[in-house]
KEDRENDREN-209644 format. One record per residue (C-alpha): residue in one letter; residue number from 1; y, x, z. Coordinates in nm, 4 decimals, decimal comma. Layout:
N
<lumza><rest>a</rest><nr>NUM</nr><yy>Y</yy><xx>X</xx><zz>Z</zz></lumza>
...
***
This chain:
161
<lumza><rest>x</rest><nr>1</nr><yy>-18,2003</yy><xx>-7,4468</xx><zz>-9,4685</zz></lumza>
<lumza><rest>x</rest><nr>2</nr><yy>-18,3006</yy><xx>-7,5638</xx><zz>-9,8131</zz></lumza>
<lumza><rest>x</rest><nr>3</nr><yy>-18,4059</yy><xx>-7,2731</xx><zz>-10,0245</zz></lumza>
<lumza><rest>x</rest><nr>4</nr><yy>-18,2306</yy><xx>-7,1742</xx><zz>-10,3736</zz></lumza>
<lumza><rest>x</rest><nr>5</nr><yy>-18,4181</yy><xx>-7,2959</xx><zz>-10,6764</zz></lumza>
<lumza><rest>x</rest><nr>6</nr><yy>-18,5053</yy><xx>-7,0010</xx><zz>-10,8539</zz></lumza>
<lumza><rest>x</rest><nr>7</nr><yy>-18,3167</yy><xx>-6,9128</xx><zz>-11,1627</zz></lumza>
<lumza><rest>x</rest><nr>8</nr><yy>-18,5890</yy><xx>-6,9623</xx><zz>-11,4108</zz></lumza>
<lumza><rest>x</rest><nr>9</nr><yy>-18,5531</yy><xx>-7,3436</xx><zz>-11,2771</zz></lumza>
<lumza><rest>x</rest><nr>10</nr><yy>-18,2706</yy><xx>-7,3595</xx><zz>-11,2988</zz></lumza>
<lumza><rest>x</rest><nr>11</nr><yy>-18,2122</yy><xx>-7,2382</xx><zz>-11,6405</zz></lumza>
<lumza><rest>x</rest><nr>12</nr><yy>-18,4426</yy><xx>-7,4376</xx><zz>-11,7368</zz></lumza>
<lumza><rest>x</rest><nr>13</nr><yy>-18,2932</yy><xx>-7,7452</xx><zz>-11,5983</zz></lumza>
<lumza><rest>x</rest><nr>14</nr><yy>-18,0099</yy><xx>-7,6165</xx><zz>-11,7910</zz></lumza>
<lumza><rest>x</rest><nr>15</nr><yy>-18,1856</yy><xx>-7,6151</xx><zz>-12,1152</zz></lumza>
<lumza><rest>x</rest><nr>16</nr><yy>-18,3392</yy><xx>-7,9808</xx><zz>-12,0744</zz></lumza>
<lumza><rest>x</rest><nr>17</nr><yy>-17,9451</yy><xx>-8,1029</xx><zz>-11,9504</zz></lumza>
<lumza><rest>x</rest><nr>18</nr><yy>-17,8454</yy><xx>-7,9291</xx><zz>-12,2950</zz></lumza>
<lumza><rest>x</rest><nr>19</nr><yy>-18,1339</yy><xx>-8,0840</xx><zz>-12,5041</zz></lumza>
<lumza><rest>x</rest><nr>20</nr><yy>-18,0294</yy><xx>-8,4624</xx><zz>-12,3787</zz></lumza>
<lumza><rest>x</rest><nr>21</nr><yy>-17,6863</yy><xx>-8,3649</xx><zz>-12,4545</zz></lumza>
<lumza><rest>x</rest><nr>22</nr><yy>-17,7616</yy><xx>-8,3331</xx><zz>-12,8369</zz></lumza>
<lumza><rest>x</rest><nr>23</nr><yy>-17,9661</yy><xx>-8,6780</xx><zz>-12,8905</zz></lumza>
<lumza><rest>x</rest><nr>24</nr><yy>-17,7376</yy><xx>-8,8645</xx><zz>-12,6159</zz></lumza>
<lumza><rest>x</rest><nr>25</nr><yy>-17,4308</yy><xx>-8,6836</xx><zz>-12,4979</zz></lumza>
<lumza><rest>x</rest><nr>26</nr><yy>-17,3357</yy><xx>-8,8509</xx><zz>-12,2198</zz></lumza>
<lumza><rest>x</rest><nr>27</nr><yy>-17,6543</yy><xx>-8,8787</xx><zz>-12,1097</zz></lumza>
<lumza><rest>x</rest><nr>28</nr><yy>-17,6778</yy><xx>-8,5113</xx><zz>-11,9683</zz></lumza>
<lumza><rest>x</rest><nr>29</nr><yy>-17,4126</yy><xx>-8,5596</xx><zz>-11,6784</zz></lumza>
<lumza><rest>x</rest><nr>30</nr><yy>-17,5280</yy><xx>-8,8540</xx><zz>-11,5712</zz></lumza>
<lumza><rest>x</rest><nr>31</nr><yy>-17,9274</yy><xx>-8,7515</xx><zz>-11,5591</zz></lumza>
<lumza><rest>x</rest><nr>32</nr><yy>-17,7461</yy><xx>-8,4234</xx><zz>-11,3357</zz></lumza>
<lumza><rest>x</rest><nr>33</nr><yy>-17,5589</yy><xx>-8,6499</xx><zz>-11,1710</zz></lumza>
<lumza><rest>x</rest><nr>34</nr><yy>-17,8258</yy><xx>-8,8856</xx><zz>-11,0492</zz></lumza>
<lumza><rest>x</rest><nr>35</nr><yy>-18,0447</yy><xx>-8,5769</xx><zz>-11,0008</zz></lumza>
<lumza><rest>x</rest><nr>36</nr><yy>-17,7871</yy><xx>-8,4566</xx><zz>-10,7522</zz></lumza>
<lumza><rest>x</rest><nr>37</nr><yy>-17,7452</yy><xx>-8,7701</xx><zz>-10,5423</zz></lumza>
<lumza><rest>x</rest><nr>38</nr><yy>-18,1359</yy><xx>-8,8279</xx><zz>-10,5216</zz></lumza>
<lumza><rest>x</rest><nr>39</nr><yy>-18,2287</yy><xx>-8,4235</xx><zz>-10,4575</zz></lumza>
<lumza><rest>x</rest><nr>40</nr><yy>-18,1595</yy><xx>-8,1318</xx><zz>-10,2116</zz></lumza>
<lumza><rest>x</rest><nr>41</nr><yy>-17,9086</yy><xx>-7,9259</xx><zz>-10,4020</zz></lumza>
<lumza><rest>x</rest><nr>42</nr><yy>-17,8465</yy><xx>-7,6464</xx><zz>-10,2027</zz></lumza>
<lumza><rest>x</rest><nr>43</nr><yy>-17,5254</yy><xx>-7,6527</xx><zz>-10,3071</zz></lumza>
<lumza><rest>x</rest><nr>44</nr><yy>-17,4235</yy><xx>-8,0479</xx><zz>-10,2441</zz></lumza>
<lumza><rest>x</rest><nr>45</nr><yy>-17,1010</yy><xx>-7,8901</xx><zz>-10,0918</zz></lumza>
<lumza><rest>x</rest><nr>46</nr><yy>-16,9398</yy><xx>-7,7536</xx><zz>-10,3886</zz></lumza>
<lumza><rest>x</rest><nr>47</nr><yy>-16,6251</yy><xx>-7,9636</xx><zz>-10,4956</zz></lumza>
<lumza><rest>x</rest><nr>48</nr><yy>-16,7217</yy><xx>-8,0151</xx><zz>-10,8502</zz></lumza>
<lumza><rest>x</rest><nr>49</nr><yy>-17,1033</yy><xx>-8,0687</xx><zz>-10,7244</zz></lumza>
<lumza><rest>x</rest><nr>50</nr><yy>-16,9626</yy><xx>-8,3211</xx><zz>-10,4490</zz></lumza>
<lumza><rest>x</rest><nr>51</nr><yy>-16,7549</yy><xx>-8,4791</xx><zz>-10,7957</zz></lumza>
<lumza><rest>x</rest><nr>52</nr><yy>-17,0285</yy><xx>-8,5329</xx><zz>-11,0013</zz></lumza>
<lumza><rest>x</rest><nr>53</nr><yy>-17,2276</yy><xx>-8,7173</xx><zz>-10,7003</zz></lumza>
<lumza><rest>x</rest><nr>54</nr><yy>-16,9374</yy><xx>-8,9092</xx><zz>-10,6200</zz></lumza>
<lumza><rest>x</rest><nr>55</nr><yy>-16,8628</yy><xx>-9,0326</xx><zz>-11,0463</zz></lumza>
<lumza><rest>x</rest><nr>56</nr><yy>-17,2296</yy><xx>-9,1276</xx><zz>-11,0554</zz></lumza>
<lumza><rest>x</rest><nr>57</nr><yy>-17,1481</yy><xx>-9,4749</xx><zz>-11,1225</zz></lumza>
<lumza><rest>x</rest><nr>58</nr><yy>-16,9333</yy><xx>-9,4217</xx><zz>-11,4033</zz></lumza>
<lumza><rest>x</rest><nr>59</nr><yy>-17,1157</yy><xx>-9,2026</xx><zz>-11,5386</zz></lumza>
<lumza><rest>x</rest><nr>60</nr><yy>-17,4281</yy><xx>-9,4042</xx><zz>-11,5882</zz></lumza>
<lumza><rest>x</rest><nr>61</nr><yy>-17,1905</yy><xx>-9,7080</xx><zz>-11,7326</zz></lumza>
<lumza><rest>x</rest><nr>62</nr><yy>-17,0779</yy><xx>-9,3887</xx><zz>-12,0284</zz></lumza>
<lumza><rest>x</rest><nr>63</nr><yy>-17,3844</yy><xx>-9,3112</xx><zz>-12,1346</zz></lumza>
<lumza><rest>x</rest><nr>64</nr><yy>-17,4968</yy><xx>-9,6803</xx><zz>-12,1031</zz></lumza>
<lumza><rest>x</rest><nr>65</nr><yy>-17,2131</yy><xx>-9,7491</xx><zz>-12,3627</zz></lumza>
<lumza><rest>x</rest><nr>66</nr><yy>-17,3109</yy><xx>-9,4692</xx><zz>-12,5564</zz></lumza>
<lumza><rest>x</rest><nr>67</nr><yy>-17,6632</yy><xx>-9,6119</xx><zz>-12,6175</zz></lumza>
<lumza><rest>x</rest><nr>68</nr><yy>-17,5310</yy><xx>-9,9232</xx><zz>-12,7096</zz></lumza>
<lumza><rest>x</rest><nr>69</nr><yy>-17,2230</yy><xx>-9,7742</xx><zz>-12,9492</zz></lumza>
<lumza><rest>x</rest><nr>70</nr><yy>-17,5014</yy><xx>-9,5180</xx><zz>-13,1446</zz></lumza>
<lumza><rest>x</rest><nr>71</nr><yy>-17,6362</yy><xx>-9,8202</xx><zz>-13,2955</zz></lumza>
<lumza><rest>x</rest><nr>72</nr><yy>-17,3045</yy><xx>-9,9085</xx><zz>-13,4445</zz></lumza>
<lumza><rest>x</rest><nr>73</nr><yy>-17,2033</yy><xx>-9,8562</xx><zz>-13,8188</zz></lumza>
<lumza><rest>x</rest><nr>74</nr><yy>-16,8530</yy><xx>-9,8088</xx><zz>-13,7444</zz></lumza>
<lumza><rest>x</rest><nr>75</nr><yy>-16,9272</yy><xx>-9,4460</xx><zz>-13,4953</zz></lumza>
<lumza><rest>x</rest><nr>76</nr><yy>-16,9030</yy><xx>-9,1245</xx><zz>-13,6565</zz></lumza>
<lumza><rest>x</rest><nr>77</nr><yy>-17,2312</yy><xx>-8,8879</xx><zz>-13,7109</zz></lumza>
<lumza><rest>x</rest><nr>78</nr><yy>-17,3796</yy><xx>-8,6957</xx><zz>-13,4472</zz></lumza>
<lumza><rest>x</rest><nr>79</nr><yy>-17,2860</yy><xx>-8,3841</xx><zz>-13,6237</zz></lumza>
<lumza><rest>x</rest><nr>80</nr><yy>-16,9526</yy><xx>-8,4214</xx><zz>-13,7482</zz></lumza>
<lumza><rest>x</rest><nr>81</nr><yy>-16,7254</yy><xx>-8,1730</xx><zz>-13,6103</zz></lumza>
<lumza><rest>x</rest><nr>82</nr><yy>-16,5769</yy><xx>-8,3896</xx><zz>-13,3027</zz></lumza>
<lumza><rest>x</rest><nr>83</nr><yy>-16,8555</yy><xx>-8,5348</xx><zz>-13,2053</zz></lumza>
<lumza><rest>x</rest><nr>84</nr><yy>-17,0476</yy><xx>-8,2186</xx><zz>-13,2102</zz></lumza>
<lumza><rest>x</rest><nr>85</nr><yy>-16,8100</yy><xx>-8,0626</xx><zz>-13,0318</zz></lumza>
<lumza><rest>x</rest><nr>86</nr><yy>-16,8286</yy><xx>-8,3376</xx><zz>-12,7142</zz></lumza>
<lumza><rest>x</rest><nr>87</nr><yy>-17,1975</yy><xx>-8,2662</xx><zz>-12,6942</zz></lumza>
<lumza><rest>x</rest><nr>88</nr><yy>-17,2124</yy><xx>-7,9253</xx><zz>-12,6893</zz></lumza>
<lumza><rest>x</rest><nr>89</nr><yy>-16,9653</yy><xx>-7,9122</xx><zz>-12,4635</zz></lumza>
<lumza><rest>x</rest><nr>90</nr><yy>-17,0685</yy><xx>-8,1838</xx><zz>-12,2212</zz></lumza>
<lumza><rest>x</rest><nr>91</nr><yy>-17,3938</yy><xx>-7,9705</xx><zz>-12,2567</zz></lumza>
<lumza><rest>x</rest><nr>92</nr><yy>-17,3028</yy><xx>-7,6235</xx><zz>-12,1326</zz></lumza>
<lumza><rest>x</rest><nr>93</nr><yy>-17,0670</yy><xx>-7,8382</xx><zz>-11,8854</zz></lumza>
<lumza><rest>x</rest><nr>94</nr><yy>-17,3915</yy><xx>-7,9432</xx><zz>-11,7441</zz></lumza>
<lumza><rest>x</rest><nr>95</nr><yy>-17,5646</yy><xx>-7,6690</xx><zz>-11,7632</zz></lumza>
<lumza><rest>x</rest><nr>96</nr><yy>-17,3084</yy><xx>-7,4810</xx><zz>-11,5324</zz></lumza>
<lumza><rest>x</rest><nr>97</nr><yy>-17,2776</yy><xx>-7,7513</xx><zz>-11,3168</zz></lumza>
<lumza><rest>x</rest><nr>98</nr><yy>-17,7296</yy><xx>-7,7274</xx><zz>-11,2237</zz></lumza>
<lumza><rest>x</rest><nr>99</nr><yy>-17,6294</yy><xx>-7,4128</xx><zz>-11,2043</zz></lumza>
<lumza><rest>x</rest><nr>100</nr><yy>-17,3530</yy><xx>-7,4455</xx><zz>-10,9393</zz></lumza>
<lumza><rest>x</rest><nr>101</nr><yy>-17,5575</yy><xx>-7,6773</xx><zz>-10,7233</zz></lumza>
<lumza><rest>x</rest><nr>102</nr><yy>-17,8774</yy><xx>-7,5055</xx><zz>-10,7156</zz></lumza>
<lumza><rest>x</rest><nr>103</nr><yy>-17,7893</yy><xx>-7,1320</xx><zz>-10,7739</zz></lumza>
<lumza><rest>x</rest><nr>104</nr><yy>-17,8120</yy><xx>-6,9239</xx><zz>-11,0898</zz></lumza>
<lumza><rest>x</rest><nr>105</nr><yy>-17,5348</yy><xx>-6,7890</xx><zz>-11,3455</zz></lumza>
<lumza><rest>x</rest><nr>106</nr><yy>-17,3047</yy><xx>-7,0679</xx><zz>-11,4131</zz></lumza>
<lumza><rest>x</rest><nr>107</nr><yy>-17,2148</yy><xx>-6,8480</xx><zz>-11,7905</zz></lumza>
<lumza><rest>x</rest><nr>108</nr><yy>-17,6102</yy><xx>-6,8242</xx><zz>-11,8855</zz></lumza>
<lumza><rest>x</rest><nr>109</nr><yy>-17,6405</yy><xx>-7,2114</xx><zz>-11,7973</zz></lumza>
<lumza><rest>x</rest><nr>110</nr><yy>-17,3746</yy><xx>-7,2711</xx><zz>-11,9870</zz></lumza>
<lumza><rest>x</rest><nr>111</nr><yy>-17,3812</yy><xx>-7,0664</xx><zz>-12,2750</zz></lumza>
<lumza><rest>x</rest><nr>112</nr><yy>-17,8194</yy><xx>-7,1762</xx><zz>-12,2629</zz></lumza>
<lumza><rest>x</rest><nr>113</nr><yy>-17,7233</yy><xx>-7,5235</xx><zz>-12,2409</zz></lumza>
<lumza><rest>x</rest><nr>114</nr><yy>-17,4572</yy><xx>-7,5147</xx><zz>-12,4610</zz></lumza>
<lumza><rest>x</rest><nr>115</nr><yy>-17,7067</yy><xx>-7,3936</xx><zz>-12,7809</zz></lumza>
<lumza><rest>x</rest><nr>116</nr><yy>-17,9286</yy><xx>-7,6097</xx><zz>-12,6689</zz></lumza>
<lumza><rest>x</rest><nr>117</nr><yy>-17,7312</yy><xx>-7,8991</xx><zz>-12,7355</zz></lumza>
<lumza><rest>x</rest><nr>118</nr><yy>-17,5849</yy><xx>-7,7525</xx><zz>-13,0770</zz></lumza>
<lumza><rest>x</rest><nr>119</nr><yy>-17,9735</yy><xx>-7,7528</xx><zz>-13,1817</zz></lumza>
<lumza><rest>x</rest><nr>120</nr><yy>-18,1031</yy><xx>-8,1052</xx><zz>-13,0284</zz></lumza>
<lumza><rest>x</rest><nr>121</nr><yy>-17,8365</yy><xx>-8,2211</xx><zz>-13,2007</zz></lumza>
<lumza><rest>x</rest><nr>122</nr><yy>-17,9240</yy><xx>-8,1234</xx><zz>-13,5640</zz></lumza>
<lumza><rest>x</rest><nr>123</nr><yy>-18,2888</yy><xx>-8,1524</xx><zz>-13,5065</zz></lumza>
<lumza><rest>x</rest><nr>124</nr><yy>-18,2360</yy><xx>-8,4774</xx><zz>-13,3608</zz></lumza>
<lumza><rest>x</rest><nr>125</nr><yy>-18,0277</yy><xx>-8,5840</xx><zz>-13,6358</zz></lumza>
<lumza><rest>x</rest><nr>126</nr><yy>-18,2871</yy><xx>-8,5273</xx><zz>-13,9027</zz></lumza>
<lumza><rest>x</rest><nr>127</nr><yy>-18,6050</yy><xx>-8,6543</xx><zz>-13,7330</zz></lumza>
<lumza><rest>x</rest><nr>128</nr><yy>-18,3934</yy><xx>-9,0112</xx><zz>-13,7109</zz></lumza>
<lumza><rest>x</rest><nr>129</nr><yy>-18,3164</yy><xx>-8,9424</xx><zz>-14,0965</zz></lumza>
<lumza><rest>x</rest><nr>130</nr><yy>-18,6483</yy><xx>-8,9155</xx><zz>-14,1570</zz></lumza>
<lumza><rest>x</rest><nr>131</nr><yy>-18,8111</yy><xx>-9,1559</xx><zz>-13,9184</zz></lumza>
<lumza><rest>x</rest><nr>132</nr><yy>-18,5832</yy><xx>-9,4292</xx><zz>-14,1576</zz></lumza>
<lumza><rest>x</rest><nr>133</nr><yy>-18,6817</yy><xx>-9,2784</xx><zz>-14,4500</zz></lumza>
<lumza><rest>x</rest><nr>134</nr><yy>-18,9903</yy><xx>-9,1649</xx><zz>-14,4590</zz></lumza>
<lumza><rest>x</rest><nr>135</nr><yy>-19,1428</yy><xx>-9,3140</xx><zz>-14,1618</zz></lumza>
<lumza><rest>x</rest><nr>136</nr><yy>-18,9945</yy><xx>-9,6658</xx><zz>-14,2631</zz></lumza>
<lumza><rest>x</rest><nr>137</nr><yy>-18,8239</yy><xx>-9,7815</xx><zz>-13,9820</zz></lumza>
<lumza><rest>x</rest><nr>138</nr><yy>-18,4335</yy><xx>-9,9230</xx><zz>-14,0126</zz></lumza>
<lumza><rest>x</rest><nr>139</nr><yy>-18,1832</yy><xx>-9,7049</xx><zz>-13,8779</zz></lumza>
<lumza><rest>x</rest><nr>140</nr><yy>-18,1529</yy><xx>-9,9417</xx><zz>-13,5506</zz></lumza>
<lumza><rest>x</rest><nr>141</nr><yy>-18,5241</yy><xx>-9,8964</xx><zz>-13,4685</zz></lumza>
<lumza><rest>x</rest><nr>142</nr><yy>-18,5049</yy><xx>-9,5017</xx><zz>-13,5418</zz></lumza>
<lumza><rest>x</rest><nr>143</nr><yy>-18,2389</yy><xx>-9,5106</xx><zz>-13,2837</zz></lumza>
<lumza><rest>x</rest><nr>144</nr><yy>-18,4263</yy><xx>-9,7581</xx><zz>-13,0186</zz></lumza>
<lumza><rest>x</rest><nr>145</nr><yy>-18,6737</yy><xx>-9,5086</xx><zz>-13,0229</zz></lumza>
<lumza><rest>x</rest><nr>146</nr><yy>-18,4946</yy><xx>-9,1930</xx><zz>-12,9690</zz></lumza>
<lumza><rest>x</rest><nr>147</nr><yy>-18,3097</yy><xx>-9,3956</xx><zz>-12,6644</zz></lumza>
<lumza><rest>x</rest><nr>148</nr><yy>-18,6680</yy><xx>-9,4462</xx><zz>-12,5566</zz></lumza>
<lumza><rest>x</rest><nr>149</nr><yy>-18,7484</yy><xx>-9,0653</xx><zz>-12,5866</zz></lumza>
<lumza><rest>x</rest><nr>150</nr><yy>-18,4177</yy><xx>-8,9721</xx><zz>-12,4029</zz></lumza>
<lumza><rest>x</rest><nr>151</nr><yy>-18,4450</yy><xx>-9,2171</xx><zz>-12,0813</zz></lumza>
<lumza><rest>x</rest><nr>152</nr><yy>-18,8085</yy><xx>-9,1051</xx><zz>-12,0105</zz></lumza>
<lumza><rest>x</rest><nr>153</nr><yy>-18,6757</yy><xx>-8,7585</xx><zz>-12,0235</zz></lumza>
<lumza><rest>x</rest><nr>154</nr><yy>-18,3828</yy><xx>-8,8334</xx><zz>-11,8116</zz></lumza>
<lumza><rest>x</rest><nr>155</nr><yy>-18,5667</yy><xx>-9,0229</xx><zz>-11,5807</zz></lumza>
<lumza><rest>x</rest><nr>156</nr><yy>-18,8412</yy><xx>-8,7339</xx><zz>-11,5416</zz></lumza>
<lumza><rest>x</rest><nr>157</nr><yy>-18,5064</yy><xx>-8,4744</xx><zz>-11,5000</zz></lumza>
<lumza><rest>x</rest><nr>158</nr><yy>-18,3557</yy><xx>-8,6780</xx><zz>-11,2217</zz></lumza>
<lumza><rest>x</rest><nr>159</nr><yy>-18,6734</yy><xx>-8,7499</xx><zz>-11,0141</zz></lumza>
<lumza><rest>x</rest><nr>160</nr><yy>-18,7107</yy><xx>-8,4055</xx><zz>-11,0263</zz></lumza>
<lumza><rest>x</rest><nr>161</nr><yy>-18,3538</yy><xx>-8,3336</xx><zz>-10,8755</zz></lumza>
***
């Protein structure tokens, strides 16, 4: 039998889900995602677990398209009300999700997850304001870099799975 992360983990993973969520929403279920099909989840039996595994794919083509779309003039800011909204909420989604495959309180995940991405999501916001205007780089290179910030992070997360 494979034993039950401990909560502090998996809070933690929680936290980093929510934290991807606020520079790249969609990036957060697809990092848990791939995390799940590559790792021994205790819990790989849950129906929405079992879900996530099994939307993998699609997943990783959403927040594919995401990366590409953020560079585009035409998509709203990262902290207009909508948009802010979808992240914070595919957050704390996330969040209870780790928390459903590898043990923990789904509501602390959530609700830690959940702030998490509220504040990534600001923070993140200005350091790309200021990266183009202070640190001289065009808005497309501000956001190449953040991508580049947010894959190694996601790719650290889901090894780790």
């Amino acid at each position: 039998m494979i034993a039950q992360r401990p909560t502090t983990d998996t809070l933690t993973l929680a936290v980093a889900l929510g934290l991807l969520a606020g520079m790249r929403s969609a990036t957060a279920p697809a990092t848990l995602s791939a995390a799940l099909a590559h790792g021994d989840a205790p819990h790989r039996d849950d129906p929405l677990v079992a879900l996530a595994i099994r939307l993998r794919p699609l997943l990783m083509v959403f927040a594919l398209g995401e990366l590409a779309a953020d560079k585009l003039p035409s998509v709203p800011n990262r902290t207009s009300p909508p948009a802010l909204v979808g992240r914070v909420t595919l957050g704390a989604a996330s969040g209870a999700l780790a928390a459903r495959a590898y043990g923990g309180s789904v509501v602390l995940a959530a609700l830690l997850a959940g702030a998490a991405a509220l504040a990534a999501t600001f923070i993140s916001f200005q350091l790309r304001r200021l990266a183009s205007e202070r640190g001289g780089l065009s808005s497309t290179a501000a956001g190449l870099l953040e991508d580049a910030v947010v894959l190694a992070a996601a790719s650290a997360l889901a090894r780790r799975g």
